[in-house]
C-alpha atoms as a printed R data frame, in Angstrom:
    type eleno elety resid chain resno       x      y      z
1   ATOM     1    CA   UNK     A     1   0.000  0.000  0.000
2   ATOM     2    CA   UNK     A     2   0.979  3.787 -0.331
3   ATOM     3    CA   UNK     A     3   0.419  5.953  2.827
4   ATOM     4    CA   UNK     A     4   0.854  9.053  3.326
5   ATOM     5    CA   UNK     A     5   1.168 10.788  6.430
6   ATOM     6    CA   UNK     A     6   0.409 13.671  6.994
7   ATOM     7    CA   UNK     A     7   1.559 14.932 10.467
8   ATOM     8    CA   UNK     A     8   0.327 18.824 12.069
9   ATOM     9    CA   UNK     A     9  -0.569 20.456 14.700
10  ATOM    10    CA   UNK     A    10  -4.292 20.649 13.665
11  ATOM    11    CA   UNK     A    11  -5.205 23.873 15.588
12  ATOM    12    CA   UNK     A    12  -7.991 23.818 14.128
13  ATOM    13    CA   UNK     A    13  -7.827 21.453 11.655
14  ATOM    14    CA   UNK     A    14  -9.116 23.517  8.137
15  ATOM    15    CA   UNK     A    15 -10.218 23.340  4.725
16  ATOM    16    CA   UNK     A    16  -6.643 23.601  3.222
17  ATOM    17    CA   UNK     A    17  -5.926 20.279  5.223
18  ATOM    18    CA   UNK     A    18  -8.458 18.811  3.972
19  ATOM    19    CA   UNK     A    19  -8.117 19.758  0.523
20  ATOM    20    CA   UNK     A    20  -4.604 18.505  0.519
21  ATOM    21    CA   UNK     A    21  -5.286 15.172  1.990
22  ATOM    22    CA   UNK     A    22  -8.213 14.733 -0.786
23  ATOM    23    CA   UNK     A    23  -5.710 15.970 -3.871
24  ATOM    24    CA   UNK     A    24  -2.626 13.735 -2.203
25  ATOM    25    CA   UNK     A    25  -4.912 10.811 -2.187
26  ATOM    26    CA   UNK     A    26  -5.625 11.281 -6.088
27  ATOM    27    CA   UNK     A    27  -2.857 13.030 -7.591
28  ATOM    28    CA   UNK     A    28  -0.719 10.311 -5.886
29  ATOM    29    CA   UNK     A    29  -2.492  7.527 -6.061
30  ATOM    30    CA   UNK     A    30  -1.979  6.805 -1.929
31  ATOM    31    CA   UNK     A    31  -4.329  3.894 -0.387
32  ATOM    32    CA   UNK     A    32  -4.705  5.720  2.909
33  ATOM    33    CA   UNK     A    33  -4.056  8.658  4.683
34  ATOM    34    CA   UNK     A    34  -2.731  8.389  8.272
35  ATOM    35    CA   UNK     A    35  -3.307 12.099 10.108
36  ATOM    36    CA   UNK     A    36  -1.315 12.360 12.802
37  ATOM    37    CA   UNK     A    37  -2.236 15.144 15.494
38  ATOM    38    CA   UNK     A    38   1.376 16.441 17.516
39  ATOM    39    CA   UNK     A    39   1.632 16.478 20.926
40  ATOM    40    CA   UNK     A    40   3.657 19.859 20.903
41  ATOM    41    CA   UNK     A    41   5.426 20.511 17.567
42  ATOM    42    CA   UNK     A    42   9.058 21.199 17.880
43  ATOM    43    CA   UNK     A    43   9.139 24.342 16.451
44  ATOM    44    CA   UNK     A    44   6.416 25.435 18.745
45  ATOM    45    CA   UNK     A    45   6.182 26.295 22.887
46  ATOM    46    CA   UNK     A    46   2.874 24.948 23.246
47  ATOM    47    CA   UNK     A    47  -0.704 24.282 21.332
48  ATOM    48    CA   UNK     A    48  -4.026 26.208 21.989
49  ATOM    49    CA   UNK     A    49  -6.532 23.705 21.684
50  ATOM    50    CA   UNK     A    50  -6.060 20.271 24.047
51  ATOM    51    CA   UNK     A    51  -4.955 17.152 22.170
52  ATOM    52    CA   UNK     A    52  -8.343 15.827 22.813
53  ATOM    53    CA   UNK     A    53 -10.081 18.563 21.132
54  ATOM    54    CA   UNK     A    54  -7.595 18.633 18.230
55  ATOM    55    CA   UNK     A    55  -8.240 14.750 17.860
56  ATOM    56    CA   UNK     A    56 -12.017 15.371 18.357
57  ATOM    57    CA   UNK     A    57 -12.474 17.972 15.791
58  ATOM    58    CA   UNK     A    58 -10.126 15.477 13.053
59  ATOM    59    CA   UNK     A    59 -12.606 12.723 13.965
60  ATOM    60    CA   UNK     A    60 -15.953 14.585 13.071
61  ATOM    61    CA   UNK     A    61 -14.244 15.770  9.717
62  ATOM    62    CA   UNK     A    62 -12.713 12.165  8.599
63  ATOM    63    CA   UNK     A    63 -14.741  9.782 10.108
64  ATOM    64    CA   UNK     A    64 -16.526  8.964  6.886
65  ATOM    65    CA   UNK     A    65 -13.741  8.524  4.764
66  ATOM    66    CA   UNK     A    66 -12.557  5.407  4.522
67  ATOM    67    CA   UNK     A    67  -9.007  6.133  3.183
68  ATOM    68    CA   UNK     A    68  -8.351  8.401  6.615
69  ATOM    69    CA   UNK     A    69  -6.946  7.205  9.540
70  ATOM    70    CA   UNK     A    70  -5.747  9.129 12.844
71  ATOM    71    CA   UNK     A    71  -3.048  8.226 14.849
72  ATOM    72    CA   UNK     A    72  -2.581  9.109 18.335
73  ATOM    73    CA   UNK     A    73   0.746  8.330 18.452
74  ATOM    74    CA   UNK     A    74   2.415 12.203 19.519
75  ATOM    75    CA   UNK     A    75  -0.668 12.890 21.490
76  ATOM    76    CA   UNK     A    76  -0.352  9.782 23.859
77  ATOM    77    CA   UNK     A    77   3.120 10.266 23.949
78  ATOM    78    CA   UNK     A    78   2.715 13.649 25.621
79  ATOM    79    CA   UNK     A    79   6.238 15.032 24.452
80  ATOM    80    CA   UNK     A    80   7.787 16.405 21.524
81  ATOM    81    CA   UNK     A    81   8.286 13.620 18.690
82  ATOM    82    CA   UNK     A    82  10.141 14.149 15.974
83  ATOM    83    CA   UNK     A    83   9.015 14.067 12.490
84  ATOM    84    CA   UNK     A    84  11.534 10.564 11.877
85  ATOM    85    CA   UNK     A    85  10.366  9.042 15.477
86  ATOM    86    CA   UNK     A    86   6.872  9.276 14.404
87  ATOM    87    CA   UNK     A    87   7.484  8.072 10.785
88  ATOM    88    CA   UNK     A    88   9.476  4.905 12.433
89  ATOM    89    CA   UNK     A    89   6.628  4.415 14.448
90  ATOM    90    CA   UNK     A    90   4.005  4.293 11.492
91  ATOM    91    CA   UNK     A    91   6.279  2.129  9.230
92  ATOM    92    CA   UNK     A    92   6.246 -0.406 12.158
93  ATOM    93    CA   UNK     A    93   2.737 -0.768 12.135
94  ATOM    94    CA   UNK     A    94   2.911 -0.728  8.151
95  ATOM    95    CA   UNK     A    95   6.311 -2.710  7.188
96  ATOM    96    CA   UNK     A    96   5.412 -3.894  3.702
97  ATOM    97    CA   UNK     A    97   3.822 -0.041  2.655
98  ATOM    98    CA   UNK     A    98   5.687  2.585  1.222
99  ATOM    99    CA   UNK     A    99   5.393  5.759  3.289
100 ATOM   100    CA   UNK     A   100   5.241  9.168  2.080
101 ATOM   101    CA   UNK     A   101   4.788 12.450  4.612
102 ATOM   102    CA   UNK     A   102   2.697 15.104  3.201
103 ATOM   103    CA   UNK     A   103   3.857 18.416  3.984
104 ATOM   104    CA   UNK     A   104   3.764 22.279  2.502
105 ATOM   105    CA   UNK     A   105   6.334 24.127  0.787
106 ATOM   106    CA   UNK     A   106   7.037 26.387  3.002
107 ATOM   107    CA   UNK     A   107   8.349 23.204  5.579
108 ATOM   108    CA   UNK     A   108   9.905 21.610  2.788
109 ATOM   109    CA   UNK     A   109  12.059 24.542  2.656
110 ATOM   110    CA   UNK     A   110  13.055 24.122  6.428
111 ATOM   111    CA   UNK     A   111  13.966 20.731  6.113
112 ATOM   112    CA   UNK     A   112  17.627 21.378  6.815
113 ATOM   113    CA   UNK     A   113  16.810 22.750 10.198
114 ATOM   114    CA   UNK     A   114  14.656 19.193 10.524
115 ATOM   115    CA   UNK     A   115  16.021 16.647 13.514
116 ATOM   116    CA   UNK     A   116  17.376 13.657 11.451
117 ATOM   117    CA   UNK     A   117  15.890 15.344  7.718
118 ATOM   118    CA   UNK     A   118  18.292 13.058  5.703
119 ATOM   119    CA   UNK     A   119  17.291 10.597  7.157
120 ATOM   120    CA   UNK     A   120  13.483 11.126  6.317
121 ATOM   121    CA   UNK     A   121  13.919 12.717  3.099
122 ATOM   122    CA   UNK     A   122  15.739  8.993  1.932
123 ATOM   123    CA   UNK     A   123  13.657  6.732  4.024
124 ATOM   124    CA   UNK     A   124  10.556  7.911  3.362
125 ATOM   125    CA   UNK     A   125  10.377 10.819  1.216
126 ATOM   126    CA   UNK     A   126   7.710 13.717  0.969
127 ATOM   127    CA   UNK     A   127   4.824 15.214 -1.157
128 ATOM   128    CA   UNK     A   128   5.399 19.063 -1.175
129 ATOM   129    CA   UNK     A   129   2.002 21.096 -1.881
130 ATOM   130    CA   UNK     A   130   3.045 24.346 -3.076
131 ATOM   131    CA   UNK     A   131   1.775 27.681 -1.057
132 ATOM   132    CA   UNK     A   132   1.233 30.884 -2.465
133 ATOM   133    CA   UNK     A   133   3.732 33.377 -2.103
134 ATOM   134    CA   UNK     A   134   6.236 30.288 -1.500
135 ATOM   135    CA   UNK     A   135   9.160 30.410 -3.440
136 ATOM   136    CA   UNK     A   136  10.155 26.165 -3.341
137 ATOM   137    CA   UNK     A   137  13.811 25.606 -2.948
138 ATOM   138    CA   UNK     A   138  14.524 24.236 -5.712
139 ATOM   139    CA   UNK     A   139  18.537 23.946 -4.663
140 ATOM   140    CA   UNK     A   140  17.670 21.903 -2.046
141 ATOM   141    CA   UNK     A   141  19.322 18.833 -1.411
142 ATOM   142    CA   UNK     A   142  15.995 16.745 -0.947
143 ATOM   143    CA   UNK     A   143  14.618 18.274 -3.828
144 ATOM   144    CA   UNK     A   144  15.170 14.961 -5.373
145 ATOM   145    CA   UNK     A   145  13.370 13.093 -3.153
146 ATOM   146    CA   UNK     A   146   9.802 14.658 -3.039
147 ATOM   147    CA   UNK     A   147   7.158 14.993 -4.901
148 ATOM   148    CA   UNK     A   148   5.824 17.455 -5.827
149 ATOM   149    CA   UNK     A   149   1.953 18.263 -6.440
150 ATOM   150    CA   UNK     A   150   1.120 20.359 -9.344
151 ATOM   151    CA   UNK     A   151  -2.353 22.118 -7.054
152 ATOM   152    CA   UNK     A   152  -1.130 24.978 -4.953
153 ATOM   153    CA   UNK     A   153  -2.261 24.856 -1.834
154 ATOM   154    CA   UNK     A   154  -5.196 27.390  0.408
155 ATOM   155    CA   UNK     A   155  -3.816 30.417  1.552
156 ATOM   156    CA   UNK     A   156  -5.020 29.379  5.295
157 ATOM   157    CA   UNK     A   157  -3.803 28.676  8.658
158 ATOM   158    CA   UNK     A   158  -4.692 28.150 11.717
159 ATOM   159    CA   UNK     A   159  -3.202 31.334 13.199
160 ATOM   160    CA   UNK     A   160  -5.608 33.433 10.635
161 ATOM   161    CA   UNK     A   161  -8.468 31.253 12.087
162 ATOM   162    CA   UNK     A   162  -7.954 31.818 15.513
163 ATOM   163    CA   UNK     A   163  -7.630 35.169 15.076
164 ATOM   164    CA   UNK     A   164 -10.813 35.806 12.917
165 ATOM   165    CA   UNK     A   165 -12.295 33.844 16.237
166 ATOM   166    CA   UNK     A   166 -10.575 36.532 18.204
167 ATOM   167    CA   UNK     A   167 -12.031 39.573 16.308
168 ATOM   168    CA   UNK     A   168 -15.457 37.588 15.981
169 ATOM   169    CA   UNK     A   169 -15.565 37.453 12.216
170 ATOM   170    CA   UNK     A   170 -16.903 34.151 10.639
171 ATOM   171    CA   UNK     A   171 -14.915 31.289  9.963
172 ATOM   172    CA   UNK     A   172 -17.252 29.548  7.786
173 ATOM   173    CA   UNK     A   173 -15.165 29.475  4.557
174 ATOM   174    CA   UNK     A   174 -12.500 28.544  6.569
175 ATOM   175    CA   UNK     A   175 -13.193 25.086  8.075
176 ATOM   176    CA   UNK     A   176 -15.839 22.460  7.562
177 ATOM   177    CA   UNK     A   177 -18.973 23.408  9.647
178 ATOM   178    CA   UNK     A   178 -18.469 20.154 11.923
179 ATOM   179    CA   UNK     A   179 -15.276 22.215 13.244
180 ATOM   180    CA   UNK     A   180 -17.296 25.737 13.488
181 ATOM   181    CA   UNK     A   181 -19.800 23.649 15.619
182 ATOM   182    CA   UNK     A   182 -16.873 21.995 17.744
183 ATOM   183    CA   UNK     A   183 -15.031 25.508 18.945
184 ATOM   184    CA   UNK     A   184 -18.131 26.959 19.105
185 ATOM   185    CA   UNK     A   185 -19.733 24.129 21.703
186 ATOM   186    CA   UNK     A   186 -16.883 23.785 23.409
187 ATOM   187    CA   UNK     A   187 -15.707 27.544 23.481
188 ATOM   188    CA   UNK     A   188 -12.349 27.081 22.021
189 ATOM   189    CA   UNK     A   189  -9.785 30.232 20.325
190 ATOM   190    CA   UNK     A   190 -12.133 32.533 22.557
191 ATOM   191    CA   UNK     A   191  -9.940 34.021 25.013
């Protein structure tokens, strides 16, 4: 089988995730993909939303598509885990599939600052969605190694998203309506 894994903080999980997953599965022909919440990202101090609610809101957007999975892996683990522990971890519960992690361009082109990146980038390898107002590295060393989707990606994050919750303007085009419904139950990005 071909995975891909596609690995994120999730805070809130958004269209642009979604929208990648969907064209990965296609454009690459992949059998599954395998989301993978983090704990706490390396490059970050700490997460808004809980694990739980990160998981929670993945579940109500996924949970009907067969070809997505979520692992709980970093979230149990309640550390940091780097981008190869977690990939090790996958592939053991997956020998006999190859294993691709789905990322943007704009962390493609921090791969060098990546703990163990070589190691990944020949291991496993990556599909790179392009982001606007990304220049790709195309000088990179692991440029070789990737693939590399021809569909530019959303222009949206989850820092935007938070923020529009912030200033009280509506997220709607944003993130699936399951997710509106989630933060909005459960009072999440308010403070």
């Amino acid at each position: 089988m071909n995975i891909g894994v596609f690995g994120g903080s999730f805070d809130p999980v958004h269209n642009a995730h979604l929208r990648m997953a969907e064209t990965a599965l296609k454009e690459f022909s992949l059998d599954k993909i395998i989301f993978v919440p983090a704990y706490v990202p390396p490059h970050k101090d700490k997460l808004v939303a809980s694990g739980k609610d990160r998981y929670n809101m993945l579940c109500n957007v996924t949970k009907d598509i067969e070809k997505y999975e979520i692992d709980t892996y970093e979230i149990d683990s309640q550390k940091v885990v780097y981008s190869y522990q977690m990939l090790d971890y996958i592939k053991s519960k997956n020998s006999s599939d190859t294993i691709k992690m789905i990322i943007g361009a704009d962390s493609f082109n921090q791969l060098l600052s990546w703990k163990n990146s070589e190691y990944i980038v020949k291991k496993y390898g990556f599909i790179v969605f392009p982001r606007p107002n990304v220049e790709t590295d195309v000088k990179s060393p692991y440029y070789k190694y990737c693939l590399f989707s021809k569909h530019v990606m959303e222009d949206i994050s989850s820092t935007q998203i938070r923020q529009y919750l912030k200033d009280n303007k509506d997220i709607s085009v944003l993130v699936p309506q399951q997710v509106a419904d989630y933060i909005k139950i459960n009072g999440l990005y308010s403070d």
